[in-house]
PAZAPA-4460 file (N, C-alpha, C; in steps of 0.05 Angstrom, whole numbers, plus 32768, in hexadecimal, padded with zeros to 4 digits):
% residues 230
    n_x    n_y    n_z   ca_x   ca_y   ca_z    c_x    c_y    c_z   seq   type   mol
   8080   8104   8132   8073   80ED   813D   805F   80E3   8129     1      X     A
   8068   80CB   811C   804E   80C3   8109   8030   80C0   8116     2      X     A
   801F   80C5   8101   8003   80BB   8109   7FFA   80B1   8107     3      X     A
   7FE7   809F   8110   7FDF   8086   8109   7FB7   8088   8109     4      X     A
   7FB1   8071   8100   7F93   807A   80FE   7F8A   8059   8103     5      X     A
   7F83   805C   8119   7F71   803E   8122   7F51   8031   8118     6      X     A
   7F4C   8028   8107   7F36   801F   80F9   7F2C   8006   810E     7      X     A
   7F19   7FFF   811E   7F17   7FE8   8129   7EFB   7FE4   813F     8      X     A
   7EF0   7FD8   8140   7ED8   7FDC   814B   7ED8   7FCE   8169     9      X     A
   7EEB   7FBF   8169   7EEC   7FB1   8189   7EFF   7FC5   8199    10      X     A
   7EF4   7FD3   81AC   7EFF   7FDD   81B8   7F13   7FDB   81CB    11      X     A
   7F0A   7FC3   81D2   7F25   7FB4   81E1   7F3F   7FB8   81DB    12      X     A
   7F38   7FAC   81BC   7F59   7FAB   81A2   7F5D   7FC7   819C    13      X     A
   7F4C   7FDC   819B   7F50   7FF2   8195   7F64   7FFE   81A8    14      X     A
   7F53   7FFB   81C2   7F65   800E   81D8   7F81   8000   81E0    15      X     A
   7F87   7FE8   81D4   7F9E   7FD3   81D9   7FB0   7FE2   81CB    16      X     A
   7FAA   7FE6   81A6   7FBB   7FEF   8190   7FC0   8004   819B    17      X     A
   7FAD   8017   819F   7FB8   8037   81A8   7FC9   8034   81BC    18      X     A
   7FCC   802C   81D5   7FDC   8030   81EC   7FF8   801F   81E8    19      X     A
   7FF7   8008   81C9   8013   8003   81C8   8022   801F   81BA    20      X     A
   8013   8021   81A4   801D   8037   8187   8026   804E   819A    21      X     A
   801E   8058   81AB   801B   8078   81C7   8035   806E   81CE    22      X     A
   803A   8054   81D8   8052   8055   81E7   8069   804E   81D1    23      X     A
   8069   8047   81BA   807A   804A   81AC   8082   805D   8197    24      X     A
   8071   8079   819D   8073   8098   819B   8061   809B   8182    25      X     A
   804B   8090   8180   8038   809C   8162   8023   809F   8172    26      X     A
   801E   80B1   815B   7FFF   80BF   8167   7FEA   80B8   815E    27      X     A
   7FDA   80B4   8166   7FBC   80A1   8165   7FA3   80AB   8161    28      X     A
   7F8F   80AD   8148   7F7C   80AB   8144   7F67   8095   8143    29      X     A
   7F56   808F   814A   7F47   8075   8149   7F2B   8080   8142    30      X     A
   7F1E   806A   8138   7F07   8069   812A   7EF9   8047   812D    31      X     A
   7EE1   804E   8138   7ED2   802C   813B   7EBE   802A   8122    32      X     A
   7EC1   802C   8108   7EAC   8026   80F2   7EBD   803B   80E1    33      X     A
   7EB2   802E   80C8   7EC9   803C   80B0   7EBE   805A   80A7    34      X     A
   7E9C   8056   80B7   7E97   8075   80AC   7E9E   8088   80B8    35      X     A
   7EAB   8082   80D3   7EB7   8091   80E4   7ED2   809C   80DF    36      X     A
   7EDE   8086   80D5   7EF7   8088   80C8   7EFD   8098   80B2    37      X     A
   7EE7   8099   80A1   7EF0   80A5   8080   7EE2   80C8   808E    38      X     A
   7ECD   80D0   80A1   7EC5   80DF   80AC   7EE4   80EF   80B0    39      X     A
   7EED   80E3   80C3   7F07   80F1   80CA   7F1F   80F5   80B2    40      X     A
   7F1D   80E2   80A3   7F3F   80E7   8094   7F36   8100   8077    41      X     A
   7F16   8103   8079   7F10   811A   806D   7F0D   8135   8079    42      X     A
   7F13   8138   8093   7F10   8147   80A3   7F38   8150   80A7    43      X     A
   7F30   816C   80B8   7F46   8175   80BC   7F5C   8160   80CA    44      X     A
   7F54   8151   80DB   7F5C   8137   80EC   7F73   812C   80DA    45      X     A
   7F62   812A   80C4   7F6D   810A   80A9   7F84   811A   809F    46      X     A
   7F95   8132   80A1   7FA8   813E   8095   7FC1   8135   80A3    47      X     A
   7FB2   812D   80BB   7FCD   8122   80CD   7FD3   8102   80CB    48      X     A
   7FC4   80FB   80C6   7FBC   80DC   80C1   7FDB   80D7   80B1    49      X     A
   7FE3   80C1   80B9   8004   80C2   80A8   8001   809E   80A0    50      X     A
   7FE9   808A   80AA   7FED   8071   80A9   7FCD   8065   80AE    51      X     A
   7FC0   805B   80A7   7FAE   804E   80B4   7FA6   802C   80BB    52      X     A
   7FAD   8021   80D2   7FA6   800A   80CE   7F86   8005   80D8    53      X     A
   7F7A   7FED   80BF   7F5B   7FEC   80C1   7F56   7FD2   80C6    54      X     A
   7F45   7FCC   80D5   7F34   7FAE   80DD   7F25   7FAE   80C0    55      X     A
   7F1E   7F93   80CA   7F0B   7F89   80A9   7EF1   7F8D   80AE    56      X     A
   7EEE   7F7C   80C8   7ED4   7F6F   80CB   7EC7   7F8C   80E2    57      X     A
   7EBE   7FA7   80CA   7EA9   7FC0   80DE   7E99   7FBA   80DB    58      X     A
   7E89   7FC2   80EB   7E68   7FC8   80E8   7E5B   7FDE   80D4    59      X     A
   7E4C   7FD3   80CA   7E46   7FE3   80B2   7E5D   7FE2   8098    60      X     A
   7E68   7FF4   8096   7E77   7FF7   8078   7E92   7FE4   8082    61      X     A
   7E9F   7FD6   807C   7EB1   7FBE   8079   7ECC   7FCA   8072    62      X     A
   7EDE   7FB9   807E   7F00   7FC8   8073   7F02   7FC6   8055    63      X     A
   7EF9   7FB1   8049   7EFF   7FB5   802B   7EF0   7FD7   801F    64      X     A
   7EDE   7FD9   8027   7ECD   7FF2   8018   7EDB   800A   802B    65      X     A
   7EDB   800A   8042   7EF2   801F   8049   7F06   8026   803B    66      X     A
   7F1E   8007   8037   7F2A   8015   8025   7F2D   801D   8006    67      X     A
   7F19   801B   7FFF   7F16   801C   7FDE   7F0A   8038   7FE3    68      X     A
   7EFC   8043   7FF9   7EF7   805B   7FF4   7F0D   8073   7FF3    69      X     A
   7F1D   8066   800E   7F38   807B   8013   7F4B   807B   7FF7    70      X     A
   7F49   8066   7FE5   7F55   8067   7FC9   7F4A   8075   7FB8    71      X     A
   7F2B   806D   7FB9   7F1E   8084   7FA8   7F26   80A6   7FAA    72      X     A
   7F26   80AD   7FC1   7F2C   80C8   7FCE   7F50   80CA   7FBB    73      X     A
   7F55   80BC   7FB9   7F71   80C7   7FAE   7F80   80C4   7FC1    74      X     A
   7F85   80B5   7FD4   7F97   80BB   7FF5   7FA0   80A2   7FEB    75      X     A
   7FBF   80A7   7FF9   7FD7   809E   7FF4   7FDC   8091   800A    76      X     A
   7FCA   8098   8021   7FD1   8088   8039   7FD2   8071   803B    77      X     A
   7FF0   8066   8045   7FF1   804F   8052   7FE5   8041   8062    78      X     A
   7FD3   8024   8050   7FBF   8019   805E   7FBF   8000   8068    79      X     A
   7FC8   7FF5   8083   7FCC   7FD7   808B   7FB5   7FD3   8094    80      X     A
   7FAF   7FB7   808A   7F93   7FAA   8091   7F8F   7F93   80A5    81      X     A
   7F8D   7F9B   80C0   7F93   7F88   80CF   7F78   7F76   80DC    82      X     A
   7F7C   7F61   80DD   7F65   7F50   80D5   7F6F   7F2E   80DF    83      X     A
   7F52   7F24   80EB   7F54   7F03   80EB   7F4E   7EFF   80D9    84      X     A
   7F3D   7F00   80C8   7F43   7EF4   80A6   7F5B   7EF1   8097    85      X     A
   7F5D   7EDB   8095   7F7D   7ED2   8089   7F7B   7EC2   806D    86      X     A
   7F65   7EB6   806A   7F67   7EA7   8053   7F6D   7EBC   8033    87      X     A
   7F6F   7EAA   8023   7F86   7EB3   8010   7F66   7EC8   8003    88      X     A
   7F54   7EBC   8006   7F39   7ED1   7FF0   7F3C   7EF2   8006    89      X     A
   7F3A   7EEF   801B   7F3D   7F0B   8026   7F58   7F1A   8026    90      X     A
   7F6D   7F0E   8022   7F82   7F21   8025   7F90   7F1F   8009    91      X     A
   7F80   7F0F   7FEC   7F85   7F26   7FD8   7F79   7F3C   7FD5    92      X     A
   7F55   7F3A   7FDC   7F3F   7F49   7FDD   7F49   7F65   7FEB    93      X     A
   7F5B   7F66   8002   7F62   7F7C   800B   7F78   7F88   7FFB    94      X     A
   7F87   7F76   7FF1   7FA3   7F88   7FED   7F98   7F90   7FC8    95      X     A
   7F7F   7F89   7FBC   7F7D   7F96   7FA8   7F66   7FAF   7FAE    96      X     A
   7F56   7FAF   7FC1   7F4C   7FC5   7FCB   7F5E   7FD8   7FD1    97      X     A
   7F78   7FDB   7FD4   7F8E   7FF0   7FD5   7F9D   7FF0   7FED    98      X     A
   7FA2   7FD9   8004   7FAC   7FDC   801A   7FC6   7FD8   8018    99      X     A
   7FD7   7FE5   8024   7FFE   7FDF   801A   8005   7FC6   8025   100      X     A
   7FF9   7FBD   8045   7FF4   7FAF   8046   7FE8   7F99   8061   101      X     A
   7FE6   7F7D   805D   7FCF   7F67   8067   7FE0   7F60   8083   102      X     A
   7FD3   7F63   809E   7FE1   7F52   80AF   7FC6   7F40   80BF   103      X     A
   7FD0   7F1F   80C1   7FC1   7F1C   80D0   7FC4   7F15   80EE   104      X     A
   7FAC   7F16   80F8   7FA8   7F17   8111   7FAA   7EF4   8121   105      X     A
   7FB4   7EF1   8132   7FC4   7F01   814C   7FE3   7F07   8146   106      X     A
   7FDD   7F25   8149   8006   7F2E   813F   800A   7F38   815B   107      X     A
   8020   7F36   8160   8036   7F40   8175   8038   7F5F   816D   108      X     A
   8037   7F72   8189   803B   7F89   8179   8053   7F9B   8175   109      X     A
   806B   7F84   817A   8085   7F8F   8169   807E   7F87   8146   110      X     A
   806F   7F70   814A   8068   7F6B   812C   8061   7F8D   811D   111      X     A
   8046   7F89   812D   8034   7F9E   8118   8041   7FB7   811D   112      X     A
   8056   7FC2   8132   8066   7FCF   8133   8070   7FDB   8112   113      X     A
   8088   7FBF   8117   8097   7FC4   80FA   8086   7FBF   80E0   114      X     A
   8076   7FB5   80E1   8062   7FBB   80C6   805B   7FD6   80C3   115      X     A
   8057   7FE7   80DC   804B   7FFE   80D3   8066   8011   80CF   116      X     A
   807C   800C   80D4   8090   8019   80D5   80A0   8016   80B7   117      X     A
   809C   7FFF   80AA   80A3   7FF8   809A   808E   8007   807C   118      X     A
   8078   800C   8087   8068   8018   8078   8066   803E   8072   119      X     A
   8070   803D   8089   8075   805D   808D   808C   8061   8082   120      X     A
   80A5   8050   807C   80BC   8054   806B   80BC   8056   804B   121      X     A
   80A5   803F   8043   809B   8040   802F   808B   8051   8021   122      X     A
   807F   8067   8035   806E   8080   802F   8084   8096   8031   123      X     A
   809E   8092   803A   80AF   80AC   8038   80B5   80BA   801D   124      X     A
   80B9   80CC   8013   80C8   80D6   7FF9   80E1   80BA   7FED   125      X     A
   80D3   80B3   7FD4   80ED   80AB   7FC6   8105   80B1   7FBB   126      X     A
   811F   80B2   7FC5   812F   80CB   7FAE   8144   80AF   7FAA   127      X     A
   8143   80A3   7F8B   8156   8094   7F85   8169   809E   7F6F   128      X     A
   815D   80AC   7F5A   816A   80B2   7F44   815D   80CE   7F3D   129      X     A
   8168   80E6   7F32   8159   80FB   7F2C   8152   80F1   7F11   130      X     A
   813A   8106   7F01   8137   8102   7EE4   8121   80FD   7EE5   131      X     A
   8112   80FA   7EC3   80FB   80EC   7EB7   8104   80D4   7EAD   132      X     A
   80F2   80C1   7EA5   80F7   80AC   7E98   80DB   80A6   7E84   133      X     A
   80E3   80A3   7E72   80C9   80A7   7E57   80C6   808F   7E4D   134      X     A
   80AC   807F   7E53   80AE   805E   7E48   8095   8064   7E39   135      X     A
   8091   805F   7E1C   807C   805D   7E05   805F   8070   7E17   136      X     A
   806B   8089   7E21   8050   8099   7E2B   804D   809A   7E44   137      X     A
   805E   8085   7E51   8063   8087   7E77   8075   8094   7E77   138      X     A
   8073   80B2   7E89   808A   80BF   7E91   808D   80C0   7EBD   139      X     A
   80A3   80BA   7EB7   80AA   80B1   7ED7   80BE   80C6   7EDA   140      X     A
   80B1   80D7   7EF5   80CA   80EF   7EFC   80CD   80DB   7F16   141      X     A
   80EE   80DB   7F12   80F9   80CF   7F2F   8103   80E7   7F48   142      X     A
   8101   80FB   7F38   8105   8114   7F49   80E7   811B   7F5A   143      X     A
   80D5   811F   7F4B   80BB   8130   7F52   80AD   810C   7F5A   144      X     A
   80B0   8104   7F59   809E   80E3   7F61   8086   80E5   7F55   145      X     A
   8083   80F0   7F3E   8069   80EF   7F35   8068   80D7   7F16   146      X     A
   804D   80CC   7F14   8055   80BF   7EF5   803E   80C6   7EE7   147      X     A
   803E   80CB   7ED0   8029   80D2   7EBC   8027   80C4   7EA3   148      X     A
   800A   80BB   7E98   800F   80B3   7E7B   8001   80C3   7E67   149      X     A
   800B   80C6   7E55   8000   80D6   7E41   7FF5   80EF   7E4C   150      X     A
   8004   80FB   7E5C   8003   8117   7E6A   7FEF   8115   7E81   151      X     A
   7FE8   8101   7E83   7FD0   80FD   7E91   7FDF   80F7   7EBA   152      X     A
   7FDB   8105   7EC9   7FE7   80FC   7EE3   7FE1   80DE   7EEE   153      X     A
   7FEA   80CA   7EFA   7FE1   80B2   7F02   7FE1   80B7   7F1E   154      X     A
   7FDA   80B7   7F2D   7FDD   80B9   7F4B   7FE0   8094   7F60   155      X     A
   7FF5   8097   7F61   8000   807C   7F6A   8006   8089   7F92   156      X     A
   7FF5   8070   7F9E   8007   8070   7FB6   8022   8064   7FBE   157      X     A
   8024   806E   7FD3   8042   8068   7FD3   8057   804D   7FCC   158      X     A
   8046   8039   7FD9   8044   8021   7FCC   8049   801B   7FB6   159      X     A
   8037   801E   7FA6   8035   8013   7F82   8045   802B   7F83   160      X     A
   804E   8042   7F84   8066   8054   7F80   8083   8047   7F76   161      X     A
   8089   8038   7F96   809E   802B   7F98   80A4   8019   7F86   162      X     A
   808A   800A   7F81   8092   7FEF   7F6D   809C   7FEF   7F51   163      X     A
   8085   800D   7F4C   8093   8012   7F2B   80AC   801E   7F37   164      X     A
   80BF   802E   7F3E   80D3   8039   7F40   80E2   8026   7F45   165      X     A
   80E1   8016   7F55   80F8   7FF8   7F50   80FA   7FE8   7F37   166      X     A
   80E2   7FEC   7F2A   80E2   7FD1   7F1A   80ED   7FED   7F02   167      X     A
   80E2   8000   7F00   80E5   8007   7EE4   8106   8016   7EE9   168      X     A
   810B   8018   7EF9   8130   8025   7F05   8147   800E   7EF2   169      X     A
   8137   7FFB   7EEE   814D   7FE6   7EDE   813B   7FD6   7EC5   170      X     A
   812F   7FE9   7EB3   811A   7FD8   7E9E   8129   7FC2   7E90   171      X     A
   8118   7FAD   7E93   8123   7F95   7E88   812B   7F82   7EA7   172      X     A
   8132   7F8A   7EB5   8139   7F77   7ECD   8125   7F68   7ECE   173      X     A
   8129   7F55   7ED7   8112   7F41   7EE9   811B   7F48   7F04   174      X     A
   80FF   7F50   7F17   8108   7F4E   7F31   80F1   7F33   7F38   175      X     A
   80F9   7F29   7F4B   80E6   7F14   7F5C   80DB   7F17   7F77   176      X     A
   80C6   7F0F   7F73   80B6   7F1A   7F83   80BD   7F17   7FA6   177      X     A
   80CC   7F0F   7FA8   80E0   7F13   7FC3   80F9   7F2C   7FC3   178      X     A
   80FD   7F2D   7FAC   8117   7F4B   7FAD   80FC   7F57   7FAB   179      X     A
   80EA   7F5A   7FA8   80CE   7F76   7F9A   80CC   7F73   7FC1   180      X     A
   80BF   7F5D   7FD5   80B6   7F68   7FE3   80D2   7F69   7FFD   181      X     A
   80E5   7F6B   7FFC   80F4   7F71   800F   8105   7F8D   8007   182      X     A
   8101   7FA0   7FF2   810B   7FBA   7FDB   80F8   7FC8   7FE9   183      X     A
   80DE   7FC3   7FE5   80C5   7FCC   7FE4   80BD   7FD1   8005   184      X     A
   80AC   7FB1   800E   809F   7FAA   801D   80AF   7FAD   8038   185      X     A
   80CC   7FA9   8035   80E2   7F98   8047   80D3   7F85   8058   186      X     A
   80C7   7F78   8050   80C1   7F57   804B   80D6   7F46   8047   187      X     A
   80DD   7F33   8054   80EC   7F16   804B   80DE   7EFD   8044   188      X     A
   80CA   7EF8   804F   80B8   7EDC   804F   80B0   7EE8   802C   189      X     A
   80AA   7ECB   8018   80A4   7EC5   800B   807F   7EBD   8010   190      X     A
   8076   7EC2   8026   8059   7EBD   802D   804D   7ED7   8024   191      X     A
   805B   7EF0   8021   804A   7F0B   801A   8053   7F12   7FFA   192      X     A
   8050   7F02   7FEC   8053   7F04   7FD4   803C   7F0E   7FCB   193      X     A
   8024   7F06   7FD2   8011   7F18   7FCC   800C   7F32   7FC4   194      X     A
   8021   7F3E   7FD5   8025   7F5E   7FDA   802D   7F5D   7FC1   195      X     A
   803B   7F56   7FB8   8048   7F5C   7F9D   8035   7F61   7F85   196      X     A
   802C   7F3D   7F8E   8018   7F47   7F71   8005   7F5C   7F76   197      X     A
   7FFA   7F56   7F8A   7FE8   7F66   7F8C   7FE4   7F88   7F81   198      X     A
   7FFD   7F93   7F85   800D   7FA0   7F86   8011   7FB7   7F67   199      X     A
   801D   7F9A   7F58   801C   7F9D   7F39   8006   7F97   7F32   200      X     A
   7FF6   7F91   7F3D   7FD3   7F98   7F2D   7FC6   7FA5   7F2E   201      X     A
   7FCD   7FB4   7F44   7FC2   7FDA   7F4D   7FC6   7FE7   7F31   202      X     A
   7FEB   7FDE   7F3C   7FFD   7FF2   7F20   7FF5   7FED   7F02   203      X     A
   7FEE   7FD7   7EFE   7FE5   7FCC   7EE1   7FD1   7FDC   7EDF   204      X     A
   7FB7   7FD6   7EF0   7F9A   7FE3   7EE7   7FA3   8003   7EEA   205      X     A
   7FAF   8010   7EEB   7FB8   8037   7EE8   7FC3   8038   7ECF   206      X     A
   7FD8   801F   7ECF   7FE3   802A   7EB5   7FE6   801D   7E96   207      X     A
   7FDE   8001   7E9B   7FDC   7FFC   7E87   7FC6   7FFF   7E7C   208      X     A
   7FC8   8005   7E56   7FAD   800D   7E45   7F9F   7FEA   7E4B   209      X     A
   7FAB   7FCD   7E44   7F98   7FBA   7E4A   7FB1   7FA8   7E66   210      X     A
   7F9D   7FA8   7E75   7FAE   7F99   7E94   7FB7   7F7A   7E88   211      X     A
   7FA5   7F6D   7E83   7FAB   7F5A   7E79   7FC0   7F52   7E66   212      X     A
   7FC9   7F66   7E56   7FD9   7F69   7E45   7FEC   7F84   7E51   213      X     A
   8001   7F79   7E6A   800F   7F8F   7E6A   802B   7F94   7E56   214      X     A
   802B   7FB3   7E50   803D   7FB9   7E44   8056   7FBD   7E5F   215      X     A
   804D   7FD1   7E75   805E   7FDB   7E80   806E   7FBF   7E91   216      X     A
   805D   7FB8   7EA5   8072   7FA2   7EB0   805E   7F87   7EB2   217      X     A
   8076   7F7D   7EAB   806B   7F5F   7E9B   807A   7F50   7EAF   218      X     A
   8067   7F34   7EB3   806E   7F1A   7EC0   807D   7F10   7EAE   219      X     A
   8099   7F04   7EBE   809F   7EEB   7EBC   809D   7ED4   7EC5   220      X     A
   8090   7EC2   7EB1   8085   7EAB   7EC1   809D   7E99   7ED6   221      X     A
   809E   7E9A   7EEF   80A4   7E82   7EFD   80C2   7E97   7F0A   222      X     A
   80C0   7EB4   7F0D   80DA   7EC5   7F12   80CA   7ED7   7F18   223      X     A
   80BB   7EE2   7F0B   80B2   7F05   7F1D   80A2   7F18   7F0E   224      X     A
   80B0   7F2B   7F0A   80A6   7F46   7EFF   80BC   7F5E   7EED   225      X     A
   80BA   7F5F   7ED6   80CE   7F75   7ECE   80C2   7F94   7EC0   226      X     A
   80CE   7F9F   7EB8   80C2   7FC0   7EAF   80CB   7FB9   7E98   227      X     A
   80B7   7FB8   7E7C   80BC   7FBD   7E65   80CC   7F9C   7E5F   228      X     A
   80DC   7F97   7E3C   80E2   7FBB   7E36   80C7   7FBC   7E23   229      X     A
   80CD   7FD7   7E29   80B5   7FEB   7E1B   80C0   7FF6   7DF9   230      X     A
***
């Protein structure tokens, strides 16, 4: 039974989310303020934690600094940021703070259903191809899911996981940022493209030596995103 971790300060919406997520068989942690939240996912509690969706607008510490902390910590957890803030300055602001990803509010909760379900598929083990793959000092095990540069470990969530392993599975492809988020995201709308970039700028700032100048995956202007060549 997945777990889920409720970030949200209106209790109303709180005890709403929990009693849909209960009856559609996940198990429920909740938290009203983010210091309550990061309290628990450091605690024995947070081992079970398999997903967290977070409100923006807490009292005291804010969803953006929540989640930049649970990034700092090194956690991989899957983070949907659910939120009436919709304009375009808050929901890049979230998805480069590290959230997989942005829904806004008012969602249906078959919606946020399959968002979180879709996210929890995305956090499963990847097994596409066995092997290493060695690009000018990036080494990518497709077996062990780990990537390292210059011996150095990179610790990628599952997310930015996925993206390099698609994009770099065929170096030289162009993918577009609609094959990236329906591979990835299983997204269809062309409105969450964001996720994409967003996405590849996580992955840029880990691995490339200058972001601005990527070596590893490079834009194509007015098509997408490709891996190399390197």
């Amino acid at each position: 039974m997945p777990h889920v971790l409720l970030i949200e300060d209106d209790a109303s919406v709180r005890d709403g989310m929990e009693l849909v997520l209960r009856r559609h068989g996940y198990g429920v942690d909740t938290a009203a303020t983010g210091e309550a939240a990061l309290a628990l996912l450091a605690g024995p509690a947070g081992h079970t934690v398999e997903l967290a969706v977070l409100d923006l607008m807490l009292p005291g510490m804010d969803g953006f600094e929540v989640c930049r902390r649970i990034r700092a910590r090194g956690s991989a957890v899957p983070v949907i940021m659910l939120t009436a803030r919709g304009d375009d300055g808050d929901i890049v602001r979230g998805l480069e703070a590290g959230a997989d990803d942005y829904v806004v509010k008012p969602v249906t909760a078959p919606v946020l259903e399959a968002r979180i379900r879709a996210a929890l598929r995305r956090a499963e083990p990847v097994r596409r191809r066995p092997g290493e793959d060695t690009y000018a000092g990036l080494v990518i095990d497709r077996a062990g899911l780990t990537v390292t540069k210059r011996g150095t470990v990179v610790a990628l969530p599952p997310t930015e996981l996925r993206v390099l392993l698609e994009l770099s599975a065929s170096p030289g492809q162009v993918f577009s940022r609609e094959q990236l988020l329906r591979s990835v995201w299983e997204h269809d709308f062309l409105g969450d493209s964001r996720l994409v970039d967003a996405a590849v700028g996580r992955l840029r700032a880990k691995l490339e030596d200058v972001p601005a100048k990527p070596v590893y995956i490079q834009t194509v202007r007015g098509f997408g995103y490709r891996f190399g060549p390197v």
